[in-house]
C-alpha positions in Angstrom: 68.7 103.0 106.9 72.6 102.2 106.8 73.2 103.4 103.3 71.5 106.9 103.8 73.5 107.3 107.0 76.9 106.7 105.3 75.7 109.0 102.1 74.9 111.4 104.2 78.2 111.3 106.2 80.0 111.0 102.7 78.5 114.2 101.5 78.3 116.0 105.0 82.5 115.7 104.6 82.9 116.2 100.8 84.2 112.8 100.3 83.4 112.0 96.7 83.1 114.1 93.5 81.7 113.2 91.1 83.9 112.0 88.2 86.5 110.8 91.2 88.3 107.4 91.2 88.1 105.7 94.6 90.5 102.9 96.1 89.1 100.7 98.5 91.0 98.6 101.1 89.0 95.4 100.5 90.2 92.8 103.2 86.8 90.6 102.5 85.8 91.0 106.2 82.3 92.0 107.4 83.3 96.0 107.4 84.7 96.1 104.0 82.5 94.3 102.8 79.5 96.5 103.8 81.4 99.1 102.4 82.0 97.9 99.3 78.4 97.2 98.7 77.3 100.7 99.8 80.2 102.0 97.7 79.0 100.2 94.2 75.2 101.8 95.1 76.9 105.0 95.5 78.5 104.9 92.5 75.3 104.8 90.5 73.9 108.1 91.9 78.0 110.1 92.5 79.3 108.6 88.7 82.5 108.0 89.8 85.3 105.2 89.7 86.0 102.4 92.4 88.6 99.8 92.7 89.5 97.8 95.2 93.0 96.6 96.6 93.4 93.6 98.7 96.3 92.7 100.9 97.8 88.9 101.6 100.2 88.9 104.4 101.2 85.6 103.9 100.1 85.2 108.3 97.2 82.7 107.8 97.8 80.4 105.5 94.7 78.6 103.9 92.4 81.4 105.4 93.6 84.0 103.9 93.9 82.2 100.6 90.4 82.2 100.7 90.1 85.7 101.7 91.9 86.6 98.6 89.9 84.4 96.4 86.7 85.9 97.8 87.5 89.4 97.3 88.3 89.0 94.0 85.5 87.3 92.9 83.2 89.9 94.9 84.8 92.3 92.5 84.7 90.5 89.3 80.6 90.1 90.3 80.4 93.8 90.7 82.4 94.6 87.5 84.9 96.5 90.1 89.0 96.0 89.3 90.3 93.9 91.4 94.4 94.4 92.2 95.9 91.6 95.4 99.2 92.4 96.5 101.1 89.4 98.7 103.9 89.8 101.4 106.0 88.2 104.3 104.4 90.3 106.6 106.5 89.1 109.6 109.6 89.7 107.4 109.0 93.2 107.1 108.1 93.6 110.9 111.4 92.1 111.8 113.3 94.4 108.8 111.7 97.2 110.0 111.7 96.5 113.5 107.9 97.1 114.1 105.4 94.8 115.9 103.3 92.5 112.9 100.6 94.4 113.1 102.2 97.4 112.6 103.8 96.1 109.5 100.7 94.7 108.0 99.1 97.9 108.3 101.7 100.3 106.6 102.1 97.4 103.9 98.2 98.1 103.2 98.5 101.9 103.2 101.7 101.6 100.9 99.9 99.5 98.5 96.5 101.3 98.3 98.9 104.3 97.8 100.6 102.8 95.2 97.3 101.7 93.2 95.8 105.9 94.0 98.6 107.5 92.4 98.8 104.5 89.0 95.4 105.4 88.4 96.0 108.5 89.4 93.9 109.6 92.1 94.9 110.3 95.5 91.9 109.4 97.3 91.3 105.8 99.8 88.7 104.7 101.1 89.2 102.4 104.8 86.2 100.2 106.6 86.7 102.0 110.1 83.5 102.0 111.9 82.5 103.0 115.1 83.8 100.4 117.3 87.5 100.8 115.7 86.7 104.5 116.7 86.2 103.8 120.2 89.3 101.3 120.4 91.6 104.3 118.4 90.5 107.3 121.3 91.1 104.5 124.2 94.3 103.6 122.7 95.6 107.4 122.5 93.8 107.9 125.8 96.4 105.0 127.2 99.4 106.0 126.3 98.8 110.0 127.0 97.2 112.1 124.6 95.5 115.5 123.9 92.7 116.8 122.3 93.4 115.7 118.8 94.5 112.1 120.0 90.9 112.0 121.9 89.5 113.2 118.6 89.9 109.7 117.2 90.2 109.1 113.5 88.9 111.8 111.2 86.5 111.5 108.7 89.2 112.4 105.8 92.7 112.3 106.7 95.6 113.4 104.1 98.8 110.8 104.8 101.7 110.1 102.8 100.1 107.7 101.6 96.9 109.4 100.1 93.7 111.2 101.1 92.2 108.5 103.7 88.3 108.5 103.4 86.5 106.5 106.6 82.9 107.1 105.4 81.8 104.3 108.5 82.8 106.4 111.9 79.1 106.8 113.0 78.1 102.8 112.4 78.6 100.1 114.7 79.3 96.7 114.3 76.5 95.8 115.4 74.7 98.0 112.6 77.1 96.3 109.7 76.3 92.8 110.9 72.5 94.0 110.2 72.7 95.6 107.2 74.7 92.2 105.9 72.3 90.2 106.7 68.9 92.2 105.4 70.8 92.5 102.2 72.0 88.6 102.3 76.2 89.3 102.2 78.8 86.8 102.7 81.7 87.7 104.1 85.4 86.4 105.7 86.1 86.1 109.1 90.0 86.7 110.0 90.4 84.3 113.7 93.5 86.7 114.1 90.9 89.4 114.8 90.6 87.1 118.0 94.2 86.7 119.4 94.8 88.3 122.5 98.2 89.3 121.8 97.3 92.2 119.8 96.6 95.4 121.4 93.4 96.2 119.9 92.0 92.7 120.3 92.1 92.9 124.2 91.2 97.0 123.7 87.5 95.2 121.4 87.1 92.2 123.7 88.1 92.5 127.4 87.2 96.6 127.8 84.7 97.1 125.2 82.3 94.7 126.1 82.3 96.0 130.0 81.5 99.6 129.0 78.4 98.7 126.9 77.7 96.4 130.0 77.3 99.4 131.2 75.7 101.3 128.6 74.6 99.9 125.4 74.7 102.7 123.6 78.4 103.5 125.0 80.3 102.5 121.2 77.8 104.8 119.0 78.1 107.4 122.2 82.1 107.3 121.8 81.8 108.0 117.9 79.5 111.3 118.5 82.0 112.6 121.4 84.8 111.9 119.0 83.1 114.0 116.2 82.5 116.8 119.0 86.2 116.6 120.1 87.4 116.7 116.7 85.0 119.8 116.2 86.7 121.5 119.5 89.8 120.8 118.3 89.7 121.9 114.6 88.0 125.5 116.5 91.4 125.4 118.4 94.0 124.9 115.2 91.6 127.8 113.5 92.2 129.9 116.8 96.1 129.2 116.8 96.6 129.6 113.1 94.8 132.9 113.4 96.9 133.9 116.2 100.3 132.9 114.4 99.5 134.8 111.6 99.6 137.6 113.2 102.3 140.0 114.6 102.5 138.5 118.5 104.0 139.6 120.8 105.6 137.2 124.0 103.3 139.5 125.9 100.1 138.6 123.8 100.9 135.2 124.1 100.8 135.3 127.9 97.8 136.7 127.7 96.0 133.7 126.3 94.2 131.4 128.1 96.3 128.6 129.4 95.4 125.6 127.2 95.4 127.9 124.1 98.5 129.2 125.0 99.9 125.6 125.2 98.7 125.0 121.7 100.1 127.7 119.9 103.2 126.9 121.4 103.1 123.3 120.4 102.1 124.5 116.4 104.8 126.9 116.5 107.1 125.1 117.9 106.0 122.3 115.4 106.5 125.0 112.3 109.9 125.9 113.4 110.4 121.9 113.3 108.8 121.0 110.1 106.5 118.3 112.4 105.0 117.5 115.4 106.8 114.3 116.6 109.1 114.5 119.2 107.4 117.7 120.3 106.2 116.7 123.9 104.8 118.3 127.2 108.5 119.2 127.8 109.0 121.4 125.3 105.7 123.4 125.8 106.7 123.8 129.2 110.4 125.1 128.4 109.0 128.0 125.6 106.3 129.1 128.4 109.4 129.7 131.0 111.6 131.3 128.2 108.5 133.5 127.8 108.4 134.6 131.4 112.5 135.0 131.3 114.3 137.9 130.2 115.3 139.2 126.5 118.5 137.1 125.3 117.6 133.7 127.1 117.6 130.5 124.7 116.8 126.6 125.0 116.8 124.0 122.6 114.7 122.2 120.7 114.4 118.7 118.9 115.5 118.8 115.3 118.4 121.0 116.0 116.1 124.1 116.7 116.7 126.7 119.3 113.9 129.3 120.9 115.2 132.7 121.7 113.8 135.6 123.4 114.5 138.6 121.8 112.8 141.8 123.9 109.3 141.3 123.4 109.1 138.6 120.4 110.3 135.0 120.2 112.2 133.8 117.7 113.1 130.3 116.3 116.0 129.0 114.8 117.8 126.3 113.1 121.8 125.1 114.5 123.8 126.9 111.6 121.0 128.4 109.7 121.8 130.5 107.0 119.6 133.6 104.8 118.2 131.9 101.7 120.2 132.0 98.8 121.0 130.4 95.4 123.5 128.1 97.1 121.8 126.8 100.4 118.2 126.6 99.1 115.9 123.5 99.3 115.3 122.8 95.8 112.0 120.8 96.3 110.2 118.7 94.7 108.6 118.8 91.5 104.9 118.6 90.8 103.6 117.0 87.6 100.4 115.9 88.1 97.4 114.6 90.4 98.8 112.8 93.0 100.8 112.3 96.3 104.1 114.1 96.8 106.1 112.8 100.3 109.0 115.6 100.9 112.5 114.4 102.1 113.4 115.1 105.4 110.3 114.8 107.0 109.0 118.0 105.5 105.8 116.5 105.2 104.0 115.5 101.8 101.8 117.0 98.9 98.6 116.2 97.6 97.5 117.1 94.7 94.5 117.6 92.5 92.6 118.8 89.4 89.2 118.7 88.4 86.8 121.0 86.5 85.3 123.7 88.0 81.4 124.7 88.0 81.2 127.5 90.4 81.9 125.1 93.4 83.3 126.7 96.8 86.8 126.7 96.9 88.8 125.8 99.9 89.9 128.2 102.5 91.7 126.6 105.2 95.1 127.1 105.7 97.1 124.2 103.8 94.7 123.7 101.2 94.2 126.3 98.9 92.5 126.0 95.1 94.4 127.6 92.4 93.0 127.9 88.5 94.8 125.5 86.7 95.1 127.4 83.3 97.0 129.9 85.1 100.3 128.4 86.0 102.8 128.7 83.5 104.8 125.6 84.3 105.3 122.7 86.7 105.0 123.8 90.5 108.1 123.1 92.7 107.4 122.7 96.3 110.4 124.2 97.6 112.1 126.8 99.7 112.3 130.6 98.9 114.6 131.4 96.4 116.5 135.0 95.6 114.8 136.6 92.7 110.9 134.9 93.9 108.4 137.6 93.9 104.6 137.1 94.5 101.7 138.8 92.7 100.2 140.5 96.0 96.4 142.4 94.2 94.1 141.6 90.8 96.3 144.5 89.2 99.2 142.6 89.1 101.3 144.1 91.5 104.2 142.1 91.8 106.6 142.6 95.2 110.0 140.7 95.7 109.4 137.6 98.8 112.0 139.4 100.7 110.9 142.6 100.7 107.2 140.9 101.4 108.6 139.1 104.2 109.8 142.1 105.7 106.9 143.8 105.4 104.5 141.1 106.9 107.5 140.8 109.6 108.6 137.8 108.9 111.2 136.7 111.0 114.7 135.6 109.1 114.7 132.3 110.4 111.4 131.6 109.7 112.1 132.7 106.0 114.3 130.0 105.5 112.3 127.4 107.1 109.0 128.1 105.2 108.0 126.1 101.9 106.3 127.7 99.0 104.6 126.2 95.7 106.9 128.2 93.1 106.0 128.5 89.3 109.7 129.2 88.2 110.4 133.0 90.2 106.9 133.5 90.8 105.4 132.2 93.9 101.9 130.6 93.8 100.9 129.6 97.5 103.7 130.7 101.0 102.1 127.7 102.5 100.7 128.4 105.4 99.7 131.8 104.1 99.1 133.9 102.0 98.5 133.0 97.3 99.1 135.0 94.7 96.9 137.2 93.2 97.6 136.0 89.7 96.0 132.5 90.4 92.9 132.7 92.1 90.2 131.0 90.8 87.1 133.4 89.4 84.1 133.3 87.1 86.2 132.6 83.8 87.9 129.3 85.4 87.4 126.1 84.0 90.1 123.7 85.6 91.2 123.5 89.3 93.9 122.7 91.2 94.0 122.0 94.4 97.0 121.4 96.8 96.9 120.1 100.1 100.0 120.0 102.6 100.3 117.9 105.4 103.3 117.7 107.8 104.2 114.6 109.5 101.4 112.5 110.9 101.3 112.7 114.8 99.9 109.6 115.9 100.5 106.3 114.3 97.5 104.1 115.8 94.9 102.7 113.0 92.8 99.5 113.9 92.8 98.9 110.1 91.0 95.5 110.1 87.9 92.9 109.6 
């Protein structure tokens, strides 16, 4: 049955807590709509909070008049809050010099976003099934990609815009157009979804049709090698960040096999940068030759960074860096609440939340960690190191200066500068990326949670949001 496959998927990813308030992109088309229904059953076992946001383009005229009027009155049925947003969708495209559908889709994100942190909640919930899956990896697979372009969309996804929730990646089309009709749902159709001039239209007409003429099974066989990709390649970010964290040497790295190697040059090239766009084949390339070239050899980077080779380590640096200090530190941003926090300069964003805790399992990957909430003293700053910052380091309370924990944990100087850390005034709660303080871990005598998640830029723009 449908619904017990997307519960389970839901639950199998940690999705929905109970007590959570979800917003759903609600375009009134056959996919949203099958999610909304399964979404309101949910809610009635989960106990937690759903509204809906739909967006009107202003492309279609009458048609998606009527879309509007029938989302709304699908959530007035359901007793669900109902919030339509309305735009020159082409405007935008030409103002921000993007293709339409481009622009429609970041004006759907914004305003889901928008709605998540009002009610404040950081969590959205998107209709992508299987077959959007398919068109997404053929897409990357196009225009050049790796492992994590092949990967697909993931089942949750933080974004500037909010924690993206696809509970849908393992149904077809083919299996939402049953479950509509067995449960007798209406929906919209959108006649745009049929123009060839869109990218993913001639992707879902003209090439997916001829490889399930081929196999039939070749749409739900896409979304399973997708999930197995995704699992490769979240084995490979746990392998790299391992590796990273430790004290390498250019003569460890070398010693890696050659498409690990290539990755954690990519992440730490990527670190150095504060992102991963602009970072191509290129670059990798040029680090692995600097690797193999003597000490003192240097080449530059995009975002102003250079790579040097210093005797047996390699260091990275930004044009005109400077040590930290009072004067030429990034004073962040300023966390007050639940929510999503986008950092200036492409420094990625923040997402934040709190919840009780109940003896749950805490999060341990590597930009998300759970802190107890009754702990810290004031409002977090995402910021850069500061002088004077000192992080509790043991449950005795052992407190050692950054600096002199930087040193210890050799830390390069550039790197110092670079890195962000979640700061309660002077004392540092989370170096993100590694290590958190002692004096905030959750344990048996916590009753609130907080958890923060950083994300650096998204790499790959390409969602067939759509119905």
């Amino acid at each position: 049955m449908l619904y017990e496959q997307v519960k389970a998927y839901m639950e199998q990813h940690q999705m929905i807590e109970e007590g959570d308030r979800i917003v759903l992109g609600l375009s009134g088309g056959s996919d949203s709509v099958c999610l909304f229904h399964i979404l309101t059953r949910y809610r009635e076992e989960k106990a937690f909070e759903l509204a809906a946001v739909h967006a009107h383009h202003g492309l279609r005229g009458e048609e998606a008049d009527r879309d509007a009027r029938f989302a709304e009155r699908l959530c007035g049925e359901a007793g669900v809050p109902f919030f339509l947003f309305r735009a020159d969708v082409r405007q935008l495209a030409k103002e921000g010099k993007r293709t339409v559908e481009e622009a429609g889709r970041i004006y759907r994100y914004e305003k889901m976003g928008e709605v998540a942190r009002e009610w404040g909640t950081g969590k959205i919930a998107t209709a992508h099934q299987a077959n959007d899956q398919a068109e997404t990896m053929l897409f990357h697979l196009c225009r050049g990609t790796g492992l994590s372009g092949l990967s697909g969309m993931a089942p949750v996804t933080g974004t500037p815009y909010g924690t993206i929730l696809r509970p849908m990646l393992l149904i077809t089309k083919e299996m939402v157009w049953n479950y509509l009709n067995v449960n007798k749902l209406k929906y919209c159709t959108d006649t745009s979804n049929e123009a060839p001039d869109y990218t993913r239209n001639r992707i879902r007409h003209r090439i997916l049709p001829e490889m399930e003429a081929i196999n039939r099974e070749a749409i739900s066989h896409m979304a399973q090698t997708a999930a197995l990709l995704r699992a490769c390649s979240d084995a490979v970010r746990l392998r790299v960040g391992e590796f990273l964290e430790g004290d390498w040497t250019v003569a460890e790295l070398g010693a890696q096999e050659p498409f690990l190697q290539g990755e954690i040059i990519k992440e730490a090239i990527a670190r150095a940068c504060g992102g991963k766009k602009d970072i191509a084949a290129v670059h990798v390339e040029q680090v692995r030759k600097l690797c193999a070239g003597g000490t003192g050899k240097q080449i530059h980077l995009p975002y102003g960074i250079t790579a040097v080779r210093e005797y047996d380590r390699l260091r990275f640096e930004r044009a005109g860096e400077r040590a930290p200090d009072a004067r030429n530190a990034w004073q962040g941003v300023e966390i007050t609440g639940p929510g999503v926090y986008r950092l200036p300069d492409g420094r990625g964003t923040v997402t934040v939340s709190v919840f009780p805790y109940a003896g749950q399992t805490v999060s341990r990957k590597e930009y998300t960690k759970t802190f107890d909430y009754d702990k810290i003293k004031q409002n977090l700053r995402i910021r850069t190191p500061m002088p004077g910052d000192g992080i509790v380091i043991d449950d005795a309370g052992h407190r050692k200066k950054l600096n002199r924990y930087f040193i210890d944990s050799k830390t390069g100087r550039s790197q110092r500068g670079n890195c962000l850390v979640a700061a309660d005034g002077s004392d540092i709660v989370w170096i993100i990326g590694g290590r958190i303080s002692s004096s905030c871990k959750v344990s048996g005598t916590t009753e609130k949670i907080m958890e923060i998640t950083y994300e650096g830029e998204e790499k790959d723009g390409y969602h067939s949001d759509h119905d």
